[in-house]
PyMOL Python script that loads the backbone (N, CA, C, O; Angstrom):
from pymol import cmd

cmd.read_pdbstr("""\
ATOM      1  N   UNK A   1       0.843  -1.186   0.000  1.00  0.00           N
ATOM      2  CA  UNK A   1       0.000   0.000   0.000  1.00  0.00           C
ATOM      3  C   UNK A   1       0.886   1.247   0.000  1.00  0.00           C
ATOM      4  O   UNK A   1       1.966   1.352   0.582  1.00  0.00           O
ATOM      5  N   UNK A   2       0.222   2.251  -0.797  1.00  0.00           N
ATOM      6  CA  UNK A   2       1.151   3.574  -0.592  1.00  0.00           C
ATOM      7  C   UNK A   2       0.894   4.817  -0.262  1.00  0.00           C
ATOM      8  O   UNK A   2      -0.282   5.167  -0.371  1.00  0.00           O
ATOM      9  N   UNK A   3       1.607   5.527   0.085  1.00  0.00           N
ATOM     10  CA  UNK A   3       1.242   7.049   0.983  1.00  0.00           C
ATOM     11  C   UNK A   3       0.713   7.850   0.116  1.00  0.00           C
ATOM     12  O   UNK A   3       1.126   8.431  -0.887  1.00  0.00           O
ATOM     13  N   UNK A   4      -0.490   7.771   0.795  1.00  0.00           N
ATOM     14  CA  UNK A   4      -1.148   9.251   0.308  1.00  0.00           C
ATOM     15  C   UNK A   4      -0.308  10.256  -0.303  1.00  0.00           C
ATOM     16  O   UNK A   4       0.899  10.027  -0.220  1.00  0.00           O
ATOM     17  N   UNK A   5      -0.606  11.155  -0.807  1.00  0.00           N
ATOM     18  CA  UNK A   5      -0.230  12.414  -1.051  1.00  0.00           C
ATOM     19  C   UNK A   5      -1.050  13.740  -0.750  1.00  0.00           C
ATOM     20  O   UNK A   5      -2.252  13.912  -0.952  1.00  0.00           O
ATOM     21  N   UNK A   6      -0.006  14.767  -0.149  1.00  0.00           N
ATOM     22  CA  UNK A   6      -0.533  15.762   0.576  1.00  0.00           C
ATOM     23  C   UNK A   6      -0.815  17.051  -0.190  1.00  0.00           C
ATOM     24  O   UNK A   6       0.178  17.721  -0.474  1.00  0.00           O
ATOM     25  N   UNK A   7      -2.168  17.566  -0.620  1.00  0.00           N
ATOM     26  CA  UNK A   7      -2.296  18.985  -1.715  1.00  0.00           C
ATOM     27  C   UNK A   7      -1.238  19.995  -0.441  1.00  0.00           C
ATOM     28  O   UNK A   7      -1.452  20.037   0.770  1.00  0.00           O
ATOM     29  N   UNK A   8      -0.207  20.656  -1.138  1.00  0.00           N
ATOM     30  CA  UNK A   8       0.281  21.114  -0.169  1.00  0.00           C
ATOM     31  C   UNK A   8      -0.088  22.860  -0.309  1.00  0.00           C
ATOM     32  O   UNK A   8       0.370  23.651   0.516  1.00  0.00           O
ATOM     33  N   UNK A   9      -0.920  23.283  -1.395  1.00  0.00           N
ATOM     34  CA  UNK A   9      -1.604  25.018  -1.563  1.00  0.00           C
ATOM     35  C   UNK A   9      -2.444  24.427  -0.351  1.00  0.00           C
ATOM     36  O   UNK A   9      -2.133  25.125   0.614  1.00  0.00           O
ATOM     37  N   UNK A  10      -3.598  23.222   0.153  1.00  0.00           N
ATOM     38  CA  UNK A  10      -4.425  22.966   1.171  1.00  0.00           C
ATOM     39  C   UNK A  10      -3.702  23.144   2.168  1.00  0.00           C
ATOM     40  O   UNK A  10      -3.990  24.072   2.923  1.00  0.00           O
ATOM     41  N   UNK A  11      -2.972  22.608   2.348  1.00  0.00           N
ATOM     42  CA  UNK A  11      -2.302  22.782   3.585  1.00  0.00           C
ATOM     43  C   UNK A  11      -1.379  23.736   4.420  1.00  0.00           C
ATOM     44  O   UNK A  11      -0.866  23.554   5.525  1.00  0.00           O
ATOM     45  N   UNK A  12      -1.306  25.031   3.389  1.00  0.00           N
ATOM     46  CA  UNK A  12      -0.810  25.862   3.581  1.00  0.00           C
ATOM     47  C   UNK A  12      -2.005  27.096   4.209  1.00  0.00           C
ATOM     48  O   UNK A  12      -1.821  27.943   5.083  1.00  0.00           O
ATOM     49  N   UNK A  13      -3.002  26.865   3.554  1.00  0.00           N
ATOM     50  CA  UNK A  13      -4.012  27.283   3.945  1.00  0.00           C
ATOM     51  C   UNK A  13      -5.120  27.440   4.886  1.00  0.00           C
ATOM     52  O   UNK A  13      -5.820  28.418   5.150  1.00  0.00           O
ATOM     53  N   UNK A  14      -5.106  25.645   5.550  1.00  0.00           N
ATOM     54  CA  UNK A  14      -5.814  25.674   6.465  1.00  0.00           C
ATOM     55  C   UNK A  14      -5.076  25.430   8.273  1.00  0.00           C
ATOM     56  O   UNK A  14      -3.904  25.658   8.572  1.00  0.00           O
ATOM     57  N   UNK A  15      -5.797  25.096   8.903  1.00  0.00           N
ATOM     58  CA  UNK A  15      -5.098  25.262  10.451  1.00  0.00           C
ATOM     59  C   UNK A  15      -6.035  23.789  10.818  1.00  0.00           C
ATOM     60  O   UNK A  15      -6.810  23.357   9.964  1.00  0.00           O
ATOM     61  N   UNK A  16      -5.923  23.301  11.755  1.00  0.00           N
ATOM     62  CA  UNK A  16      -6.566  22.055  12.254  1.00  0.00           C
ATOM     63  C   UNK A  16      -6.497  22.667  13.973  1.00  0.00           C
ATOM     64  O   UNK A  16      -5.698  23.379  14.582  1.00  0.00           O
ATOM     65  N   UNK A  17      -7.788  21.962  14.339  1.00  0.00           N
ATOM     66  CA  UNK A  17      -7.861  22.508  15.495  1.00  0.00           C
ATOM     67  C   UNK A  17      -7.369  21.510  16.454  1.00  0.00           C
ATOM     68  O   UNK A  17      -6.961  20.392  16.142  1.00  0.00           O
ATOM     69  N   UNK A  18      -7.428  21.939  17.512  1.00  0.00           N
ATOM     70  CA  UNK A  18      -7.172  20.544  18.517  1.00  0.00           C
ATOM     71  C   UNK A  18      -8.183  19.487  18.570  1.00  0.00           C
ATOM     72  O   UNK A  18      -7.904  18.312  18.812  1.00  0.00           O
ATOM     73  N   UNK A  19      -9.453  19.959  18.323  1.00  0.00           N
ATOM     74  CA  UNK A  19     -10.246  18.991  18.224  1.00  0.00           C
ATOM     75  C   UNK A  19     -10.389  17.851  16.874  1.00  0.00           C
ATOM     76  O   UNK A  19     -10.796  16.693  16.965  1.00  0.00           O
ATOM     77  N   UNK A  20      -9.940  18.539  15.654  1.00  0.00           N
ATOM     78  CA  UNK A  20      -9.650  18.035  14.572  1.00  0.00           C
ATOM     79  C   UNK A  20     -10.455  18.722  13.836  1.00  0.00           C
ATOM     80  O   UNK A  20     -10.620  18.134  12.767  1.00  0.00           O
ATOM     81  N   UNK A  21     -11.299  20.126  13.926  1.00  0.00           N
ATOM     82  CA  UNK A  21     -11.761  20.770  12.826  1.00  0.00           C
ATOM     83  C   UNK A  21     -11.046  21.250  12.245  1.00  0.00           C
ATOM     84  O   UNK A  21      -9.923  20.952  12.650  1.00  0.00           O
ATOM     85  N   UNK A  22     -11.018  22.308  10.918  1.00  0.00           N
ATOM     86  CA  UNK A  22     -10.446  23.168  10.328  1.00  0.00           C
ATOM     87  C   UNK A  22     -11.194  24.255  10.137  1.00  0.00           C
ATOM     88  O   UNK A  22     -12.358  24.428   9.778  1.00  0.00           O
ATOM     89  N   UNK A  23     -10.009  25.197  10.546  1.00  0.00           N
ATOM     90  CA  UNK A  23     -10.062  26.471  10.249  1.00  0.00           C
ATOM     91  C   UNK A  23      -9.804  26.932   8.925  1.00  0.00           C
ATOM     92  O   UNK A  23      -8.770  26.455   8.457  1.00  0.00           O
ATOM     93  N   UNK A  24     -10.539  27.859   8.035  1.00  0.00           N
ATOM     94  CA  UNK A  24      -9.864  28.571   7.205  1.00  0.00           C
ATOM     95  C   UNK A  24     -10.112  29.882   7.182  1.00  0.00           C
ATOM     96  O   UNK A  24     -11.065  30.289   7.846  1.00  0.00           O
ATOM     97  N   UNK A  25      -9.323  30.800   6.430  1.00  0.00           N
ATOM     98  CA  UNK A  25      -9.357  32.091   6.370  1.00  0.00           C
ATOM     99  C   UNK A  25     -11.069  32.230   5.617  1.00  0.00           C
ATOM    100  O   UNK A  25     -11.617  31.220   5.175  1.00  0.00           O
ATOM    101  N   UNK A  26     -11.648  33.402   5.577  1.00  0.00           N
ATOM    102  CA  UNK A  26     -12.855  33.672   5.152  1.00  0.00           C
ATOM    103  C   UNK A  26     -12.573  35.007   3.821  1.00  0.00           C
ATOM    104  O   UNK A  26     -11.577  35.728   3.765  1.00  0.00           O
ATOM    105  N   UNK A  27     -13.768  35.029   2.855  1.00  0.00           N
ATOM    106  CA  UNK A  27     -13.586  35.204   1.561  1.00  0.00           C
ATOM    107  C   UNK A  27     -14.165  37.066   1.888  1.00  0.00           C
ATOM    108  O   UNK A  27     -15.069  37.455   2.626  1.00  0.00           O
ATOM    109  N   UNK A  28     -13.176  37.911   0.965  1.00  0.00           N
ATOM    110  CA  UNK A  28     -14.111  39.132   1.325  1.00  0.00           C
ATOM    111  C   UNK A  28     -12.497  39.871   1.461  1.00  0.00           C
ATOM    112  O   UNK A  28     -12.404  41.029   1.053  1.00  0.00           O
ATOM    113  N   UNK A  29     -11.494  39.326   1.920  1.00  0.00           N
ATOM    114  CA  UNK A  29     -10.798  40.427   2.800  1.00  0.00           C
ATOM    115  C   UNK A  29      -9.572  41.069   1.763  1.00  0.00           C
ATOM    116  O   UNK A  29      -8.849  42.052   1.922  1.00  0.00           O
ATOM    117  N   UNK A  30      -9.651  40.183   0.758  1.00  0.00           N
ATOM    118  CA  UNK A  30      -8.439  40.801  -0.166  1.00  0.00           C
ATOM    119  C   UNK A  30      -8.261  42.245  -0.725  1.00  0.00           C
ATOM    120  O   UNK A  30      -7.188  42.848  -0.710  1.00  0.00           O
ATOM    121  N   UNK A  31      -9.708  42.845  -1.338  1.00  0.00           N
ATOM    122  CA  UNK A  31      -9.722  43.924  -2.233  1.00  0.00           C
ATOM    123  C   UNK A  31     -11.067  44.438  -1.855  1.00  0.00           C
ATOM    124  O   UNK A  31     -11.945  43.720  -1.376  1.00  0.00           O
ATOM    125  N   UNK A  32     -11.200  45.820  -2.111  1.00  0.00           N
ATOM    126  CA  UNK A  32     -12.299  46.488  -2.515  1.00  0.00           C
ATOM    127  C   UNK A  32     -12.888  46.898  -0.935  1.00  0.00           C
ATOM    128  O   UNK A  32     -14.077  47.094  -0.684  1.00  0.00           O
ATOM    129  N   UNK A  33     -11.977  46.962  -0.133  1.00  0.00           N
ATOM    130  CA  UNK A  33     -12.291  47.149   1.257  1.00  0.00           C
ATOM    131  C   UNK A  33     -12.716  48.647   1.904  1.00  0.00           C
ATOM    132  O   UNK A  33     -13.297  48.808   2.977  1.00  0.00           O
ATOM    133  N   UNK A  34     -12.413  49.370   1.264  1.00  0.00           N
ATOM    134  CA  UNK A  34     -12.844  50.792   1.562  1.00  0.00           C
ATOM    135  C   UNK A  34     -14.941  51.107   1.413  1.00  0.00           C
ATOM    136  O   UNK A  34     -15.691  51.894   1.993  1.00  0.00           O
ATOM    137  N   UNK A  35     -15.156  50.122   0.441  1.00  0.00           N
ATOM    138  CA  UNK A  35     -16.289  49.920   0.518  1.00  0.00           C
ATOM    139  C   UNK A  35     -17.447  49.374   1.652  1.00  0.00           C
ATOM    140  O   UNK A  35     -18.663  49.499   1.798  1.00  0.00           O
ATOM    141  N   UNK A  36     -16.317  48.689   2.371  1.00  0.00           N
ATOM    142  CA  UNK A  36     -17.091  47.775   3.155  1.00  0.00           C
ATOM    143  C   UNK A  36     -17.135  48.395   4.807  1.00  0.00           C
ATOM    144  O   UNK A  36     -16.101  48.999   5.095  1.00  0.00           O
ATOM    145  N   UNK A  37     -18.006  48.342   5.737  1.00  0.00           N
ATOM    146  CA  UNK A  37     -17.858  48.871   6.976  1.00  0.00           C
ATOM    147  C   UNK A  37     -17.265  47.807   7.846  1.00  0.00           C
ATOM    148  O   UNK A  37     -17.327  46.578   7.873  1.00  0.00           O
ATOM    149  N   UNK A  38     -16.472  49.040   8.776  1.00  0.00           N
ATOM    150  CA  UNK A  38     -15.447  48.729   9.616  1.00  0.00           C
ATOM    151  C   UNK A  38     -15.947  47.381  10.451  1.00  0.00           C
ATOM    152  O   UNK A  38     -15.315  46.332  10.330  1.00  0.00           O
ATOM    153  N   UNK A  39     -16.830  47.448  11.093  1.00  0.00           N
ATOM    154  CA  UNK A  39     -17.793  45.958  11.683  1.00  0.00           C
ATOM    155  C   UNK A  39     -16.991  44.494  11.121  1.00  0.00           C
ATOM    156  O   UNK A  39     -17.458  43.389  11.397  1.00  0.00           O
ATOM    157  N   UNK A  40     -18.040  45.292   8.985  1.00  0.00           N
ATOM    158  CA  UNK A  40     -17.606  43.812   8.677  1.00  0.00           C
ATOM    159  C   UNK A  40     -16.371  43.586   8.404  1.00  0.00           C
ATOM    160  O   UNK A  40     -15.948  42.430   8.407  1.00  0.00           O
ATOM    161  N   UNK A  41     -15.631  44.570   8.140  1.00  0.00           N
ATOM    162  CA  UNK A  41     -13.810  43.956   7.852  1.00  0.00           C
ATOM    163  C   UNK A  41     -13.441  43.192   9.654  1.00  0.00           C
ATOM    164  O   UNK A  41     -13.024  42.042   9.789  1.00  0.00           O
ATOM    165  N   UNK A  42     -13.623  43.820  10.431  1.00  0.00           N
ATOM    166  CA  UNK A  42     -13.386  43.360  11.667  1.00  0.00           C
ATOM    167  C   UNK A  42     -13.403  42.087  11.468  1.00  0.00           C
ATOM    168  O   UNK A  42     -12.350  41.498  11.226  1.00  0.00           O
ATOM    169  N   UNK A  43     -14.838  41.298  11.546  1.00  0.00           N
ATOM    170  CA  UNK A  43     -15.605  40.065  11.267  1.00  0.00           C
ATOM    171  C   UNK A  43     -14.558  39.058  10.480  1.00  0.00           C
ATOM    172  O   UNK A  43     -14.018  38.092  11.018  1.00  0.00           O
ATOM    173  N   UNK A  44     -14.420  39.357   9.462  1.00  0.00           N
ATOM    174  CA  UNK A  44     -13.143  39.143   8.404  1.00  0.00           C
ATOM    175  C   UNK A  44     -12.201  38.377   8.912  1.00  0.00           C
ATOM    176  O   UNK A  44     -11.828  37.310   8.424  1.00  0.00           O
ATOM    177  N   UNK A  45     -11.669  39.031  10.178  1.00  0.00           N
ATOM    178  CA  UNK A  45     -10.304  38.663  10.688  1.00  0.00           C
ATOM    179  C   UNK A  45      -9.914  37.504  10.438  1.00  0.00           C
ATOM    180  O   UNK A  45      -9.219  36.913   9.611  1.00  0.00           O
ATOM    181  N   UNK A  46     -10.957  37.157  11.991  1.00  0.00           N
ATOM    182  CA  UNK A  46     -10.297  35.553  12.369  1.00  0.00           C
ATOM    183  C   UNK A  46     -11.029  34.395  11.293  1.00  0.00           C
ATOM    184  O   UNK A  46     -12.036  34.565  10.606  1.00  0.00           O
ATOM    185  N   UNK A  47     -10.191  33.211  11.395  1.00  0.00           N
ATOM    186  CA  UNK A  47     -10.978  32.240  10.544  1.00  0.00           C
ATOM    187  C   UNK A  47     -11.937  31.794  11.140  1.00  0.00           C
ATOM    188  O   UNK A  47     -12.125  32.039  12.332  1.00  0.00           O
ATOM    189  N   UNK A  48     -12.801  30.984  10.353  1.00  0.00           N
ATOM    190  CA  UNK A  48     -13.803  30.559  10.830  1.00  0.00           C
ATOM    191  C   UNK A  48     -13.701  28.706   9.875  1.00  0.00           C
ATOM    192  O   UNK A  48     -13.176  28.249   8.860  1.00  0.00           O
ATOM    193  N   UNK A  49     -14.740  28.111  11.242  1.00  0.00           N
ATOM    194  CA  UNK A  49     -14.770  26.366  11.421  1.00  0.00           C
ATOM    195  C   UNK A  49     -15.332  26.377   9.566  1.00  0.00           C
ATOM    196  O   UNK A  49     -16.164  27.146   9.085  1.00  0.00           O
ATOM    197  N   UNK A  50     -14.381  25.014   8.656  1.00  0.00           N
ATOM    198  CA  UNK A  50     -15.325  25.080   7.383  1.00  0.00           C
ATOM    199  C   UNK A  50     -16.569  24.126   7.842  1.00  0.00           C
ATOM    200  O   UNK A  50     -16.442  23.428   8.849  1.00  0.00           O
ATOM    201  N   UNK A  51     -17.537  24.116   7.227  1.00  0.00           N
ATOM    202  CA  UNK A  51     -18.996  23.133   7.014  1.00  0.00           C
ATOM    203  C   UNK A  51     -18.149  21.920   7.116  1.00  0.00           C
ATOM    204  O   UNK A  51     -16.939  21.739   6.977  1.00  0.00           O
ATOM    205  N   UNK A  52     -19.122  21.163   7.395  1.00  0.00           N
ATOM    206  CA  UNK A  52     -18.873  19.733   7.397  1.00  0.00           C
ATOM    207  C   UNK A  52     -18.822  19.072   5.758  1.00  0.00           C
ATOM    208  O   UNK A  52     -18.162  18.109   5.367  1.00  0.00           O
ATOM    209  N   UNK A  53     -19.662  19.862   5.059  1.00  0.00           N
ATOM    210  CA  UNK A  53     -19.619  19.380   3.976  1.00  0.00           C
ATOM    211  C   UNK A  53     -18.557  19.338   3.188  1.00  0.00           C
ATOM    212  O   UNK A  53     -18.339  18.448   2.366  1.00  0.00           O
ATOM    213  N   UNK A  54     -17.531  20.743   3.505  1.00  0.00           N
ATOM    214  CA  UNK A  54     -16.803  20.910   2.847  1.00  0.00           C
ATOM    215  C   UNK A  54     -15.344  20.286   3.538  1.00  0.00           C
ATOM    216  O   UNK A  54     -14.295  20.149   2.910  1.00  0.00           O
ATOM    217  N   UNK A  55     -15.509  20.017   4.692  1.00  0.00           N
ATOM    218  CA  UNK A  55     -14.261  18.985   5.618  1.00  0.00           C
ATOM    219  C   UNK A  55     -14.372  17.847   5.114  1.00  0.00           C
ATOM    220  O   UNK A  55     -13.392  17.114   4.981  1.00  0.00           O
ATOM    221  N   UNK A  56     -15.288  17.586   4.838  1.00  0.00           N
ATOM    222  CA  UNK A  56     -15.186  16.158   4.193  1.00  0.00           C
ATOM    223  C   UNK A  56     -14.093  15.589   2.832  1.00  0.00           C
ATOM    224  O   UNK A  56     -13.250  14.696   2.746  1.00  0.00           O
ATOM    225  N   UNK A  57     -14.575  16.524   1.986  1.00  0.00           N
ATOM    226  CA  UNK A  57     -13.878  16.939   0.617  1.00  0.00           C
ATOM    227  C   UNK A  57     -12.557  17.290   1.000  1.00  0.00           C
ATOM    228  O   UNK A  57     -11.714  16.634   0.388  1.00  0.00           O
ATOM    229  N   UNK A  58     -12.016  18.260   1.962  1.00  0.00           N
ATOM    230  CA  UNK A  58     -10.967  18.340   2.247  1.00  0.00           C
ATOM    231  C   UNK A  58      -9.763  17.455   2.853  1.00  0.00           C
ATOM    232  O   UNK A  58      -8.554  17.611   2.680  1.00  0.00           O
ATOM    233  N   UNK A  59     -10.541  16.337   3.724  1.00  0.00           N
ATOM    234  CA  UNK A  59      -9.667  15.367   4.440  1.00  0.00           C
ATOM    235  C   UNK A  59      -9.044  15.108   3.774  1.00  0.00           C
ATOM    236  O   UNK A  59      -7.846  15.241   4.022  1.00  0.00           O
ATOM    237  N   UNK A  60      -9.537  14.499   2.328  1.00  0.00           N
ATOM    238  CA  UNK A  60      -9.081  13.759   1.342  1.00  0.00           C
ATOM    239  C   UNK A  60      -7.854  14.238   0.688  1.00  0.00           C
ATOM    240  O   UNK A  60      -6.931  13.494   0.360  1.00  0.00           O
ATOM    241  N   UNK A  61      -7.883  15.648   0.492  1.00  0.00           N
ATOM    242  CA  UNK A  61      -6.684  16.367  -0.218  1.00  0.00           C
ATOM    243  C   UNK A  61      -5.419  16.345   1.608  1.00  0.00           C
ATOM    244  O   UNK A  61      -4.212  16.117   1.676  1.00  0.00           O
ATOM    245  N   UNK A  62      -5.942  16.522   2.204  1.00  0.00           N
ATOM    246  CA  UNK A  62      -4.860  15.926   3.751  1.00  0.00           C
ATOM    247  C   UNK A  62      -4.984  15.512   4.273  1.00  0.00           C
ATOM    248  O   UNK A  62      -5.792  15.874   5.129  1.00  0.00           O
ATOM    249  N   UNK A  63      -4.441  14.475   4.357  1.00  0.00           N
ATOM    250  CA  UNK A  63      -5.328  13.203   5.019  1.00  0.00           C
ATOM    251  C   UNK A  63      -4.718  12.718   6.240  1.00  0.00           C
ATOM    252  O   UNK A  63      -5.134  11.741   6.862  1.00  0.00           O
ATOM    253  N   UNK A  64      -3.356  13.686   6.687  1.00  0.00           N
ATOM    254  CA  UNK A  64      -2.490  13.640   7.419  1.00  0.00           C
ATOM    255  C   UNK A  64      -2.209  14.441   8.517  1.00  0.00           C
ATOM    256  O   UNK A  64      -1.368  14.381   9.414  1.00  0.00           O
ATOM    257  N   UNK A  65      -3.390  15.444   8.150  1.00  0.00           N
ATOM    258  CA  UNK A  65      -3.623  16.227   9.425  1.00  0.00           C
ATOM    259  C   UNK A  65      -4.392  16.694  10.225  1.00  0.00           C
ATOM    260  O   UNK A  65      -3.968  17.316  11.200  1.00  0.00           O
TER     261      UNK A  65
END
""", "prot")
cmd.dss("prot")
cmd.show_as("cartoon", "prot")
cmd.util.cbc("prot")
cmd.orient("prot")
């Protein structure tokens, strides 16, 4: 049997929690920010837990962490 392989742009990207969720950064914060109120850039910051739906899909690309 042989080792997986690790998407390593995924893994650069996301964080794993202690519990074994993932974190990722949230969509919005790159450009066009002068538009947006201070609140929601705040909001922006920190990452947030992905869906389950989409952890699922992800294990697969790391399956190692």
């Amino acid at each position: 049997m042989s080792k997986l392989k690790t998407v390593k742009g995924v893994q650069h990207r996301l964080k794993v929690t202690g519990r074994g969720k993932l974190l990722g950064f949230r969509a919005g914060r790159r450009h066009l920010l002068s538009g947006k109120r201070a609140k929601t850039k705040r909001g922006l910051r920190r990452p947030q837990t992905l869906a389950k739906v989409d952890t699922r899909k992800i294990r697969s690309l790391v399956p190692y962490a």
